[in-house]
N, CA and C atoms as an extended XYZ file, in Angstrom:
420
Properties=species:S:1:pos:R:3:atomname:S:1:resname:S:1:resid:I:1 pbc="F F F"
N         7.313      -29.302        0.011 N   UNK     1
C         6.074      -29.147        0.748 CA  UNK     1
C         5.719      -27.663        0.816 C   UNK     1
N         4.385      -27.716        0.825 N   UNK     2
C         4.012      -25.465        0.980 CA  UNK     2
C         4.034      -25.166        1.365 C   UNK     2
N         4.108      -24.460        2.141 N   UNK     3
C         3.941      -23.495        3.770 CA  UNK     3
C         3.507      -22.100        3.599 C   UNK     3
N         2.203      -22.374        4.587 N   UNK     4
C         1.529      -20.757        4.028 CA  UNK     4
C         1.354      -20.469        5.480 C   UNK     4
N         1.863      -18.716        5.612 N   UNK     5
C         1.903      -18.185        6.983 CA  UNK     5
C         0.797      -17.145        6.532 C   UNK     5
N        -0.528      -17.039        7.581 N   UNK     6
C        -1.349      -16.129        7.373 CA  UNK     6
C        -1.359      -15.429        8.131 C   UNK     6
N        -0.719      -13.928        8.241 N   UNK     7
C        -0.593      -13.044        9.453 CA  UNK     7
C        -2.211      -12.585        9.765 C   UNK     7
N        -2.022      -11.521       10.907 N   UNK     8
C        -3.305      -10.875       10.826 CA  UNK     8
C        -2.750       -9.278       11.095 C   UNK     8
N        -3.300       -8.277       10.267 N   UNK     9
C        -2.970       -7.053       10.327 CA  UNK     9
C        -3.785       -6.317       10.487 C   UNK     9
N        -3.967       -4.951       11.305 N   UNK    10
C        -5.062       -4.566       11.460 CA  UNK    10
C        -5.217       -3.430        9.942 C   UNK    10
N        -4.572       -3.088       10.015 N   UNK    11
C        -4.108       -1.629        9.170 CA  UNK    11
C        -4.080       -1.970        7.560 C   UNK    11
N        -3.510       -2.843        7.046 N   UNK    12
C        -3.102       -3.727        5.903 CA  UNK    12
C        -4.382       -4.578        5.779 C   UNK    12
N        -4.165       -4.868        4.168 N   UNK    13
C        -4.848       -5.306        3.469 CA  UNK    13
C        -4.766       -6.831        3.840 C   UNK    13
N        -5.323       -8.031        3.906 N   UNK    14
C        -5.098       -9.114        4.010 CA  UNK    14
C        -4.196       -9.781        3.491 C   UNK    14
N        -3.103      -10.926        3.814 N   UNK    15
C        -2.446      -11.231        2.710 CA  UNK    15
C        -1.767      -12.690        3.560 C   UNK    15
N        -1.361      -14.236        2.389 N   UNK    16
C        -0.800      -14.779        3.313 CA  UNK    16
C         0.762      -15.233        2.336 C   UNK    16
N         1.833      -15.656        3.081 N   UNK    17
C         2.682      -15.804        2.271 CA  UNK    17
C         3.116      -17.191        2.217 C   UNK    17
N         3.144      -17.265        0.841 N   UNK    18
C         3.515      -18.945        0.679 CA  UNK    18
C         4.363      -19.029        0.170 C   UNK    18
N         5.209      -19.977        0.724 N   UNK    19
C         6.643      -20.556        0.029 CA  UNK    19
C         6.525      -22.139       -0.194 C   UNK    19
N         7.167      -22.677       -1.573 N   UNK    20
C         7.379      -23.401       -2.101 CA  UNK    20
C         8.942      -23.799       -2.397 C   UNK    20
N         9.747      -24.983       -2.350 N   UNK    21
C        10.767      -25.733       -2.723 CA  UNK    21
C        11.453      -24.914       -3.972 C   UNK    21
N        10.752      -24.980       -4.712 N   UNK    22
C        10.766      -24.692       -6.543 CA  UNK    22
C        11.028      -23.357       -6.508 C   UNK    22
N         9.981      -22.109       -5.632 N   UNK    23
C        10.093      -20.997       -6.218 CA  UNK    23
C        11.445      -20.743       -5.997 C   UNK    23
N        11.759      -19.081       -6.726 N   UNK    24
C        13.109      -18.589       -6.553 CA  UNK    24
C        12.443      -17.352       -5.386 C   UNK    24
N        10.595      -16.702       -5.511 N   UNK    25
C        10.822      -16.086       -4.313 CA  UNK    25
C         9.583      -16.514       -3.327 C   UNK    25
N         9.111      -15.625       -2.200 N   UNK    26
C         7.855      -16.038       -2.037 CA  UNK    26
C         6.894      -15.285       -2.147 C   UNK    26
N         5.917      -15.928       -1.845 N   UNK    27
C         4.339      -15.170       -2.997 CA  UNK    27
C         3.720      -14.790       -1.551 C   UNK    27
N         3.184      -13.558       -1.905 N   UNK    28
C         2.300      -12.378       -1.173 CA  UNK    28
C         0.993      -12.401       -1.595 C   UNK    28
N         0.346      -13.242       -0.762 N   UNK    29
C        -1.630      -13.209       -1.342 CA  UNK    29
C        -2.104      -11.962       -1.242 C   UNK    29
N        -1.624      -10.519       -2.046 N   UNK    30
C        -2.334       -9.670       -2.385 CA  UNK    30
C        -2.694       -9.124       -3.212 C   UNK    30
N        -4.062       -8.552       -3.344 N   UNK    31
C        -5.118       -8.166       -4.209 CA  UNK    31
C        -4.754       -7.136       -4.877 C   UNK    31
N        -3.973       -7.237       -6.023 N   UNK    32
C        -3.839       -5.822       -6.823 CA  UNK    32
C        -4.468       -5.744       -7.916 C   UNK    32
N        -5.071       -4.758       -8.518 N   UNK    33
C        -5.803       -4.350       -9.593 CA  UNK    33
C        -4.564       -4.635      -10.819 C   UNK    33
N        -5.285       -4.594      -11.971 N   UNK    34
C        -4.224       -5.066      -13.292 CA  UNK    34
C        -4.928       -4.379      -14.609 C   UNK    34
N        -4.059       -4.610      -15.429 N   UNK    35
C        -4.560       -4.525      -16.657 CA  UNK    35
C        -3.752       -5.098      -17.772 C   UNK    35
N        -3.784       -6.220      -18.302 N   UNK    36
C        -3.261       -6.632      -19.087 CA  UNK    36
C        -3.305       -7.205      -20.820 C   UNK    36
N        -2.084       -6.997      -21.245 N   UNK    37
C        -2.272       -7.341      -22.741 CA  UNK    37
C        -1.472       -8.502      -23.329 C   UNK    37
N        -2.112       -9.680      -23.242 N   UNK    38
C        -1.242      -10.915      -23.789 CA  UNK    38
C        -1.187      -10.994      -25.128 C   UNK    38
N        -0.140      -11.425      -26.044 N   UNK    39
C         0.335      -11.774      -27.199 CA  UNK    39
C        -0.125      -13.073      -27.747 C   UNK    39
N        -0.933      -13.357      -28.217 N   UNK    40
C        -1.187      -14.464      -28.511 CA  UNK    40
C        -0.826      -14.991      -30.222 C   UNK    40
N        -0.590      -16.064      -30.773 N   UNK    41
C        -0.621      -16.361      -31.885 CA  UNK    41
C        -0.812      -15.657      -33.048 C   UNK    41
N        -2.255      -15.673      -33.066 N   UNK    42
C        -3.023      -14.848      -33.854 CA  UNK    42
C        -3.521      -13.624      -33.752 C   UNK    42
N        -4.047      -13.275      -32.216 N   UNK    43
C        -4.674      -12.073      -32.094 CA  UNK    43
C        -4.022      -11.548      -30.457 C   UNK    43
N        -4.715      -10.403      -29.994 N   UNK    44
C        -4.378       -9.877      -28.758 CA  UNK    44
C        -5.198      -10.333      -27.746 C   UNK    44
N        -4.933      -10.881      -26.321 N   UNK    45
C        -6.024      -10.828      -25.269 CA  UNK    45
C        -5.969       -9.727      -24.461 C   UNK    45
N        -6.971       -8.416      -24.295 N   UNK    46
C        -6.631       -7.861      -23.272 CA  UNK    46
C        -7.826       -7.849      -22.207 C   UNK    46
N        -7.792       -7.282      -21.195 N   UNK    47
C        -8.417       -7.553      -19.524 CA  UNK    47
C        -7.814       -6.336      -18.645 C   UNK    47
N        -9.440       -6.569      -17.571 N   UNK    48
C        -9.084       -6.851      -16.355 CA  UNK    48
C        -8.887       -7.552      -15.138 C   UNK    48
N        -8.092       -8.003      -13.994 N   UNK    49
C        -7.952       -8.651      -13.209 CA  UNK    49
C        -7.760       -8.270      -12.025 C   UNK    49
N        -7.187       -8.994      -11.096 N   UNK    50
C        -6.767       -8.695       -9.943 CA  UNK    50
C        -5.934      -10.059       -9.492 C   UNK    50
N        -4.591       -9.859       -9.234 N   UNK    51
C        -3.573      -10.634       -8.654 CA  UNK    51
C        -4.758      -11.334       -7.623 C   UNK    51
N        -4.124      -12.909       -7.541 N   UNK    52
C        -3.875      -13.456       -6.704 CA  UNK    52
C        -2.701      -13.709       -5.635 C   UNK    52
N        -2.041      -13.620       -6.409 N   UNK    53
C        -0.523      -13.403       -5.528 CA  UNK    53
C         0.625      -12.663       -5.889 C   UNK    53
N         1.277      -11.912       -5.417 N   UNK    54
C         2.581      -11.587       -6.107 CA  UNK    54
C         3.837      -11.482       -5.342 C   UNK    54
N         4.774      -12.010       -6.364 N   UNK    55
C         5.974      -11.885       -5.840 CA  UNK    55
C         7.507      -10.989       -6.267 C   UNK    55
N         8.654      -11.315       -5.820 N   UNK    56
C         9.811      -10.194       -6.584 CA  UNK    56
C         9.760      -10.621       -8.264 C   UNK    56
N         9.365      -11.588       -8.335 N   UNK    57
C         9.591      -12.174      -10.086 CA  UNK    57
C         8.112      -12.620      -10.430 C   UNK    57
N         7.136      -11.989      -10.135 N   UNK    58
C         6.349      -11.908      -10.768 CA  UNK    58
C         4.544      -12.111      -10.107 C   UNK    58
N         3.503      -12.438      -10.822 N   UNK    59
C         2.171      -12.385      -10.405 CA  UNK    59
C         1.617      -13.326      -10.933 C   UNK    59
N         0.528      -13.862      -10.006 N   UNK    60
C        -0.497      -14.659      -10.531 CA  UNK    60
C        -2.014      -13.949      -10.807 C   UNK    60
N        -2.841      -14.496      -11.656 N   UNK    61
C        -4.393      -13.783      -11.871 CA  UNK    61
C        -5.253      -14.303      -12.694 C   UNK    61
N        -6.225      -14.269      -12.704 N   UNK    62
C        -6.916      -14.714      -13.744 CA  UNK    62
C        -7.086      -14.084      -14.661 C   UNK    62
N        -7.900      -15.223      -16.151 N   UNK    63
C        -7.946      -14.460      -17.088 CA  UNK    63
C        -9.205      -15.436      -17.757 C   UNK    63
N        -9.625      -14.767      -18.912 N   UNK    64
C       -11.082      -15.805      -19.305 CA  UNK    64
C       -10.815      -16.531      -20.340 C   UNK    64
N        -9.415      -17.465      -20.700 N   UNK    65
C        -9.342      -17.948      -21.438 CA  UNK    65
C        -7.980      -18.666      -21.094 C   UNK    65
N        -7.382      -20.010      -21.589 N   UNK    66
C        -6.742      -20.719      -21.749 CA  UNK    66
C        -5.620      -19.909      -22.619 C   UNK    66
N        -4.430      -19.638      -22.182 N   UNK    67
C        -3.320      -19.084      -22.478 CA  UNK    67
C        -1.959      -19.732      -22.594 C   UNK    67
N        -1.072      -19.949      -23.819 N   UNK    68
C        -0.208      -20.295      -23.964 CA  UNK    68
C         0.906      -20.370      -23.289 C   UNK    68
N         1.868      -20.750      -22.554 N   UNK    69
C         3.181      -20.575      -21.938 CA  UNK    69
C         3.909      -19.780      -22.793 C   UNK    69
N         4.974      -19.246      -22.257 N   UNK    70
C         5.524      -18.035      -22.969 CA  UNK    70
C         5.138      -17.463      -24.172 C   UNK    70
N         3.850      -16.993      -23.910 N   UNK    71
C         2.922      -15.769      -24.781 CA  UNK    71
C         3.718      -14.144      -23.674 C   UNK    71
N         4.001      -13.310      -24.644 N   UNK    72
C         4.222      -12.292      -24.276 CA  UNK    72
C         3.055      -11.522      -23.353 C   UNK    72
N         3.524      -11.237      -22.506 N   UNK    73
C         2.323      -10.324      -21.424 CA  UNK    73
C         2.983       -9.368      -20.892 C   UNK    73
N         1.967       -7.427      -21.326 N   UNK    74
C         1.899       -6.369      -21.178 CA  UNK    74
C         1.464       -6.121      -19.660 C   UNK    74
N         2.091       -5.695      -18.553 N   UNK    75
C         1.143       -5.511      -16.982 CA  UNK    75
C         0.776       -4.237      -17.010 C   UNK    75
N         0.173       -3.620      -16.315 N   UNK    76
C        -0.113       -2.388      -15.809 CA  UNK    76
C        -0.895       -2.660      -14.382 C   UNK    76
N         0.019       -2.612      -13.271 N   UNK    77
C         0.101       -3.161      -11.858 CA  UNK    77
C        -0.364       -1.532      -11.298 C   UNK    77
N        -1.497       -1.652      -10.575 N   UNK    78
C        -1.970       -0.492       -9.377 CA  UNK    78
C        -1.959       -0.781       -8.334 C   UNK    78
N        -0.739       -0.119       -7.631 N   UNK    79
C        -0.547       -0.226       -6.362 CA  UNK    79
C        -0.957        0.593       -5.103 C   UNK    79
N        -1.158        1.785       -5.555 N   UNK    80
C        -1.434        2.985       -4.414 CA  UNK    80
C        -2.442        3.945       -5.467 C   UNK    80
N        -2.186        4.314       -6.696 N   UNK    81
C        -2.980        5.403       -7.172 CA  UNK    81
C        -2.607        5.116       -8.769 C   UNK    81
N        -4.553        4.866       -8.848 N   UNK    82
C        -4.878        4.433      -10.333 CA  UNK    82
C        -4.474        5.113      -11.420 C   UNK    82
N        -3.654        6.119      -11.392 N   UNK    83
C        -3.518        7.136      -12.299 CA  UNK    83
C        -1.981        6.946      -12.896 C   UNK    83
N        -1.604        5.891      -11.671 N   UNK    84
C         0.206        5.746      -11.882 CA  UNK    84
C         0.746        4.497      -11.983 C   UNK    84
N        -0.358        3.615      -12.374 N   UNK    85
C         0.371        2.399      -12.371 CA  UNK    85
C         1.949        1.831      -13.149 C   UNK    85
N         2.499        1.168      -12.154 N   UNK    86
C         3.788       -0.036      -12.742 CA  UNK    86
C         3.294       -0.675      -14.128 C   UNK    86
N         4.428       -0.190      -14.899 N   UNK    87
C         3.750       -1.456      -16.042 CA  UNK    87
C         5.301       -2.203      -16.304 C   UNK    87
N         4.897       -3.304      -16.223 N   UNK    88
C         5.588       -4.197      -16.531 CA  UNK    88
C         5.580       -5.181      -18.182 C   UNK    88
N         6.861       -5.810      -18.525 N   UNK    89
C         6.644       -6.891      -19.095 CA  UNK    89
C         7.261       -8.179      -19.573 C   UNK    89
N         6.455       -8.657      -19.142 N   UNK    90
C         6.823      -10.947      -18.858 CA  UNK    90
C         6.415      -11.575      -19.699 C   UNK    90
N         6.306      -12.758      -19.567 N   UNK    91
C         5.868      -13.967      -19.892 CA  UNK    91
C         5.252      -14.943      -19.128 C   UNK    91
N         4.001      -15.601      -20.034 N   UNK    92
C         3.257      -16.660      -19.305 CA  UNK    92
C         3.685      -17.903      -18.908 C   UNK    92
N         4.033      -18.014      -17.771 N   UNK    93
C         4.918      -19.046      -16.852 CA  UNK    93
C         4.042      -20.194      -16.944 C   UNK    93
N         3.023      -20.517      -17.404 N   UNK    94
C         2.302      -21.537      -16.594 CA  UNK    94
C         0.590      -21.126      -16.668 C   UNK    94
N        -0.362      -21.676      -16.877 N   UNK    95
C        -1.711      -21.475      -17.039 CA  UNK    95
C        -2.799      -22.865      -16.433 C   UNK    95
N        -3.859      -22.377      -16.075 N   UNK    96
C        -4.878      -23.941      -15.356 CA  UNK    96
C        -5.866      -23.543      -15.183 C   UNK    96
N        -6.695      -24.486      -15.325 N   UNK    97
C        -8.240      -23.939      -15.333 CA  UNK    97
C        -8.608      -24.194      -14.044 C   UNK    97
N        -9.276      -22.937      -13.626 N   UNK    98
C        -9.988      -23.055      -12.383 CA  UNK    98
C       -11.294      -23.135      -12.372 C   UNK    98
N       -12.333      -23.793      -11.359 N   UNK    99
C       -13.683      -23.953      -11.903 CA  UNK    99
C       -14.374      -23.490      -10.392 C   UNK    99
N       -15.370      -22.581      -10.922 N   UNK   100
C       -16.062      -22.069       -9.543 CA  UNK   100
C       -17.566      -21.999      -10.361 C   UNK   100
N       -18.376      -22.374      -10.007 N   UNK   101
C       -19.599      -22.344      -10.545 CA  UNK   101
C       -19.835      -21.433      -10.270 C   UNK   101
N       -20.601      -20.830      -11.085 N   UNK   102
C       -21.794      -21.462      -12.141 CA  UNK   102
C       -19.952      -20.630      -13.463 C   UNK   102
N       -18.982      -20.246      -12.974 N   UNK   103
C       -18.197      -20.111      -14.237 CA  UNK   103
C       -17.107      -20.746      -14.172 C   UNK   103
N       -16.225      -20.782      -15.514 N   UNK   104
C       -15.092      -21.121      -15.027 CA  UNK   104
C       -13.905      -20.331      -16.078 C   UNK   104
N       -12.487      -20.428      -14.537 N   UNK   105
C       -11.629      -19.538      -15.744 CA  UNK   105
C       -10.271      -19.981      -15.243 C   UNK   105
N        -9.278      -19.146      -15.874 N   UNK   106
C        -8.063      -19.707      -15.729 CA  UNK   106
C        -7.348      -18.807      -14.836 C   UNK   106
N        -5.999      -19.358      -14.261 N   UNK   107
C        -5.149      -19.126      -13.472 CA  UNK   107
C        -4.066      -19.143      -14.198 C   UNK   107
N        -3.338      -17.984      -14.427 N   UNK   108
C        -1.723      -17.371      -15.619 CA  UNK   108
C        -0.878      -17.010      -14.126 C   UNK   108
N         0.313      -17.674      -14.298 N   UNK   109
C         1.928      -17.099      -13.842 CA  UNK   109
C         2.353      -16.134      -14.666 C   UNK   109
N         2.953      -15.302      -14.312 N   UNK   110
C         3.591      -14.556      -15.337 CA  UNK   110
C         5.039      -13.710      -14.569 C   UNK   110
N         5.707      -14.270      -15.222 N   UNK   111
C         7.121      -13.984      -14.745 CA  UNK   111
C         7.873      -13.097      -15.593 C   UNK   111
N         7.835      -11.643      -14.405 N   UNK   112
C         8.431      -10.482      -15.555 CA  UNK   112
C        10.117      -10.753      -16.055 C   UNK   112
N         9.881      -10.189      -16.911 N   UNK   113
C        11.066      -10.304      -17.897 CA  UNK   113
C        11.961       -9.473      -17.405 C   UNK   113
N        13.545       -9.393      -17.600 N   UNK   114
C        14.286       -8.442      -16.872 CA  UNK   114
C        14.539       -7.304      -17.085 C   UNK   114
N        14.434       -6.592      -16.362 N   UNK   115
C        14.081       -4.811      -16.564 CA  UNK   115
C        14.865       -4.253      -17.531 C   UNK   115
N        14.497       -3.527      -18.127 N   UNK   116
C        15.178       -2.973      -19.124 CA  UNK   116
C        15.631       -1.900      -18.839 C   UNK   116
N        16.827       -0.893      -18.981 N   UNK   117
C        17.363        0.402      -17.995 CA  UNK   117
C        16.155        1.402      -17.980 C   UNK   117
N        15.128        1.679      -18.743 N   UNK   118
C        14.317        2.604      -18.952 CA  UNK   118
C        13.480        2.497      -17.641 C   UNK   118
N        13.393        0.154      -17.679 N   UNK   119
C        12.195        0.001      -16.159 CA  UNK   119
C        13.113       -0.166      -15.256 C   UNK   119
N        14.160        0.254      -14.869 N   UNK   120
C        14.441        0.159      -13.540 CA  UNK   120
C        13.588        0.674      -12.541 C   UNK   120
N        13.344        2.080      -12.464 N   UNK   121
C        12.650        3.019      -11.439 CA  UNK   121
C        11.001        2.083      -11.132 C   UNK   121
N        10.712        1.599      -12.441 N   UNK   122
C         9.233        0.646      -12.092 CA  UNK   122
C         9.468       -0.636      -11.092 C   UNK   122
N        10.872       -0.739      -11.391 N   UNK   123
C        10.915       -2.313      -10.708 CA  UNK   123
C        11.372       -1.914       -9.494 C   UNK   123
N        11.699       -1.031       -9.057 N   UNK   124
C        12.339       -0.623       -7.691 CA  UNK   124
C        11.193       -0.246       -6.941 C   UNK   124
N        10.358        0.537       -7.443 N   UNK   125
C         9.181        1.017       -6.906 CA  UNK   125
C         8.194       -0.049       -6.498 C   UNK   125
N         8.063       -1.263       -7.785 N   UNK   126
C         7.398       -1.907       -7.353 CA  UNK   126
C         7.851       -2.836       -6.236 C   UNK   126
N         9.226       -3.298       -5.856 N   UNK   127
C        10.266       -4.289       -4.878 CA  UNK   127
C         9.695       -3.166       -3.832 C   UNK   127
N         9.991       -2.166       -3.686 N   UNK   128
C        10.011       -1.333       -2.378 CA  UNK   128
C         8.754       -2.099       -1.860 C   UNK   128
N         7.603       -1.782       -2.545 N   UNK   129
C         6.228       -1.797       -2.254 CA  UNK   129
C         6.086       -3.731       -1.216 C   UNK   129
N         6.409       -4.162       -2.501 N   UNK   130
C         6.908       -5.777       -1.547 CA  UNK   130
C         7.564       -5.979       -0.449 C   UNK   130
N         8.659       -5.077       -0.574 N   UNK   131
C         9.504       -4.909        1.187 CA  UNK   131
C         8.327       -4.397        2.062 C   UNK   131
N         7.549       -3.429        1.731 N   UNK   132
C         6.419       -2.648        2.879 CA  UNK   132
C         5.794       -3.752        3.105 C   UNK   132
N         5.447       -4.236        2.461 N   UNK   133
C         4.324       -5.488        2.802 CA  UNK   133
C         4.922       -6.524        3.693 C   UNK   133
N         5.827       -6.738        3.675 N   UNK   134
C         6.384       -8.248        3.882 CA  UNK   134
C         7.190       -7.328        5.566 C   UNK   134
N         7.322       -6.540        5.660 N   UNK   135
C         7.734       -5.226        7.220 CA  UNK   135
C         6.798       -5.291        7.687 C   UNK   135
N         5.727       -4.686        7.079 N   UNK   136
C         3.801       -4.958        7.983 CA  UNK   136
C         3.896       -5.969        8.584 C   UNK   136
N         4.326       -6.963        7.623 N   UNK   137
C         3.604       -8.715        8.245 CA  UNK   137
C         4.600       -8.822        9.716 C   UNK   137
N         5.869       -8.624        9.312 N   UNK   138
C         7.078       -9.049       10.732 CA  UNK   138
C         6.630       -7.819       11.738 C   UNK   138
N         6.551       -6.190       11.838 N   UNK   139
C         6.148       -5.556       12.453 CA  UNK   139
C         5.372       -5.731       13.618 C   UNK   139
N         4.275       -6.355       13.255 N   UNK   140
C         2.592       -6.133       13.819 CA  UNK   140
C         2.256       -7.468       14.604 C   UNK   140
């Protein structure tokens, strides 16, 4: 069953956290800027987005096209300052079409792949950033 806790913060960005049976963590409804480059078959998809959710193992977001399950995906995650983003890189966990008129688009999982010694310092930086968030919420 889901369970979504929606705090209220004055200071912080909005965000609610949902846990699921299945996941391994739980997901943080916040809005981060992206930039990504998926691997596809034949050619490259790249974009911009913005998370729907993220968690220690990974992000959700849209994208304007129907995307393969484990297609390779390039992140470049902005968290505090556009000049320094986290880049990460995963795989497409999972994809679904979402429909909001008058458009419609899809919804990608993407579950980063395990750090490689070079991304440690990215993945720590980015976990820290998740601990701040998830301190706000119990804090306040």
């Amino acid at each position: 069953m889901k369970q979504v806790v929606t705090p209220k913060l004055a200071s912080s960005p909005s965000f609610r956290i949902e846990s699921h049976p299945t996941r391994r963590a739980e997901r943080l409804a916040i809005t981060l800027q992206l930039r990504y480059h998926i691997t596809l078959v034949e050619y490259r998809l790249d974009g911009v987005s913005q998370t729907t959710n993220v968690s220690s193992g990974g992000v959700q977001f849209a994208v304007s096209q129907m995307v393969a399950p484990a297609s390779r995906c390039d992140l470049a995650l902005i968290l505090d300052n556009p000049s320094d983003p986290i880049r990460f890189q995963g795989h497409v966990a999972w994809c679904r079409q979402t429909s909001s008129k008058p458009f419609s688009h899809y919804e990608i999982g993407v579950t980063f792949a395990t750090p490689e010694s070079g991304d440690d310092q990215a993945f720590a930086r980015y976990c820290r950033f998740i601990a701040s968030q998830l301190l706000a919420q119990y804090l306040t």
